[in-house]
C-alpha positions in Angstrom: 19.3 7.7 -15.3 17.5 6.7 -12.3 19.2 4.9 -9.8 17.6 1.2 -8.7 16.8 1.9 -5.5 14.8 4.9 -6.4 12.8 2.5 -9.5 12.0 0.4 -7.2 10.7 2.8 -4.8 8.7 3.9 -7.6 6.7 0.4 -8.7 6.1 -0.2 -4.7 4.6 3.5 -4.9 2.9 2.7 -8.1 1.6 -0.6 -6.6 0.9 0.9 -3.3 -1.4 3.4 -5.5 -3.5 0.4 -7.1 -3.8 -1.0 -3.9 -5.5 2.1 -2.8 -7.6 4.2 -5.9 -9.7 6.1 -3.9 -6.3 7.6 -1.8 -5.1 10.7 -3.4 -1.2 11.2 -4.3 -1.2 14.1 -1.7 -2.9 11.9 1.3 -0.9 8.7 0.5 2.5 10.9 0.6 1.1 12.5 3.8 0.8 9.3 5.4 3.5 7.7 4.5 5.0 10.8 6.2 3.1 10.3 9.1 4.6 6.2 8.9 8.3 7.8 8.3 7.9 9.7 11.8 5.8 7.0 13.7 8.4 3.8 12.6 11.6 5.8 12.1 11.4 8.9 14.4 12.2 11.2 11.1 10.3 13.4 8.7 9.7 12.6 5.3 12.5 14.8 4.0 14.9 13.4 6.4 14.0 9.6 5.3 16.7 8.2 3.2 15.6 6.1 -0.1 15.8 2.9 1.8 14.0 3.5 4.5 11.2 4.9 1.9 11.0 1.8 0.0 10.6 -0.1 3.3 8.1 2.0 4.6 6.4 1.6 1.0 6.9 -2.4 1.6 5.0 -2.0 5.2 2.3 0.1 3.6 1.4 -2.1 0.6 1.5 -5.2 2.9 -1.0 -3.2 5.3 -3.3 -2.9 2.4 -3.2 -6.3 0.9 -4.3 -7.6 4.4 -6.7 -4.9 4.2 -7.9 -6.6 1.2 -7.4 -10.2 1.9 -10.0 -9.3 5.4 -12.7 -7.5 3.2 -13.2 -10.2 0.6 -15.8 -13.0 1.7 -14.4 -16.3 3.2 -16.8 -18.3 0.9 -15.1 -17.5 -2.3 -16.4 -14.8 -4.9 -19.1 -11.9 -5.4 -22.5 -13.2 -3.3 -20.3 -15.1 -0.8 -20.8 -18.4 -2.3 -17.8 -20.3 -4.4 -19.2 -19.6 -8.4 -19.9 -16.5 -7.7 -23.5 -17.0 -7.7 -26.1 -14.9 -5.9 -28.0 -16.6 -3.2 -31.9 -16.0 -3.2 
C-alpha cells in the first residue's frame, strides 16, 4: 500500500504534468532536482517525501501563474470577452 504522503506526491506530480505537456518526465524530474538543490541545499535523492511534495506545491503554483500571465486580460480566444475574433 502506498503511503499518503507519497499519493499525494503523486496527483501534485500528475497535476504538475498537465500543467506542463510539452515538459518531458525526464526534464520535469531534472528540474525539480535542480529546485530540491536551489530551495533546500540537497540533491534529489537526499530530499525527503515532504520536502518533494512541497517543492511539487512551489512548482505547480509557478506554472499556474505562468498560465494565468499568458492568457489575455480581455477574456477568451481573440482577446475580446465572447471569444470572438476581432476584424
Amino acid at each position: 500500500m502506498i503511503p499518503d504522503l507519497q499519493r499525494e506526491a503523486l496527483a501534485a506530480w500528475a497535476e504538475v504534468l498537465a500543467l506542463a505537456p510539452d515538459v518531458r518526465i525526464g526534464q520535469l524530474l531534472a528540474h525539480l532536482g535542480f529546485l530540491g538543490e536551489a530551495h533546500l541545499g540537497k540533491g534529489l535523492g537526499y530530499i525527503e517525501d515532504d520536502e518533494f511534495l512541497a517543492i511539487l506545491y512551489r512548482h505547480r503554483t509557478e506554472l499556474e501563474a505562468r498560465l494565468q500571465e499568458e492568457m489575455p486580460s480581455t477574456g477568451g480566444p481573440g482577446g475580446s470577452p465572447t471569444g470572438a475574433t476581432r476584424r
